[in-house]
N, C-alpha and C positions, 0 to 999 in steps of 0.2 A: 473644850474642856478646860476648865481653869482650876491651876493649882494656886495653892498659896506657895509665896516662897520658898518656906521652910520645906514644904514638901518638894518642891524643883529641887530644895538643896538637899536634901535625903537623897532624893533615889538618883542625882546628880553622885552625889559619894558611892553609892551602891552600884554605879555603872563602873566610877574609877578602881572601886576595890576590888570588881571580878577583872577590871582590863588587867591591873595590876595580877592577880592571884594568875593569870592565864599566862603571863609574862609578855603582853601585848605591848606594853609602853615598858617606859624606863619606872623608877623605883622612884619616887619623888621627885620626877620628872620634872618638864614645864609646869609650873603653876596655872597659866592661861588653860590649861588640859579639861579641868572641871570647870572653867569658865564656858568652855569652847562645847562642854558636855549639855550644859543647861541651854546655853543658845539652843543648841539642836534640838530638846525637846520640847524647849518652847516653842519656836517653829514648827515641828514636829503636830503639836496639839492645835496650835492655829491654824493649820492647813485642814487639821481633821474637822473642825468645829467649822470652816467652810464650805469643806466639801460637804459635809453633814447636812448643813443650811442648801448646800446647792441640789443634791441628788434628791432632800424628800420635798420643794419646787419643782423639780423636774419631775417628780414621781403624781405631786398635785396636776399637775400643767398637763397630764393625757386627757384627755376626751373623753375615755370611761376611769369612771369611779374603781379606785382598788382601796378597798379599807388597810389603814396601818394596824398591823399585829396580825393580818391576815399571812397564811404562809407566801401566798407569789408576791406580796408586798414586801416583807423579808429577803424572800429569794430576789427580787427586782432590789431593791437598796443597797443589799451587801455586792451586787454584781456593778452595779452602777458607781456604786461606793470605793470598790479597788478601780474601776480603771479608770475613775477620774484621781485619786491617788496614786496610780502608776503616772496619769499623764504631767504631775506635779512631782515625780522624781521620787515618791516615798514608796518602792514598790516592797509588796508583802514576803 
């Protein structure tokens, strides 16, 4: 999933307003804080947009045909979809 900057930089603020508002971090803290926020969800979306690419290959690559938007193709993606995202450390 690709954002634009600007939007990495929104909801990158919108992470450190609730840390802040929750009293999680310090009050104008490290500056690197919202650096270190966007990292993560850029990562975050890269790993999704992999595994995404990996699980509906793995989903083509069975031997019988499951149409996509079918429900066990769903229910097969989403299942397939977290535990190769747990196995990459992003667990749900």
């Amino acid at each position: 999933m690709n954002f634009s900057e600007e939007r990495l930089r929104h909801i990158s603020h919108l992470i450190l307003d609730a840390l802040n508002k929750e009293s999680l971090i310090e009050e104008g803290g490290n500056p690197s804080v919202l650096h270190d926020i966007k990292k993560v969800l850029m990562k975050y979306f890269a790993a999704g947009d992999e595994v995404d690419n990996f699980v509906r290959a793995k989903i083509h690559s069975y031997s019988r045909t499951i149409p996509e938007g079918s429900s066990e193709w769903s229910v097969m993606y989403d299942k397939l979809y977290e535990e190769e995202m747990n196995k990459r450390g992003f667990s749900s």
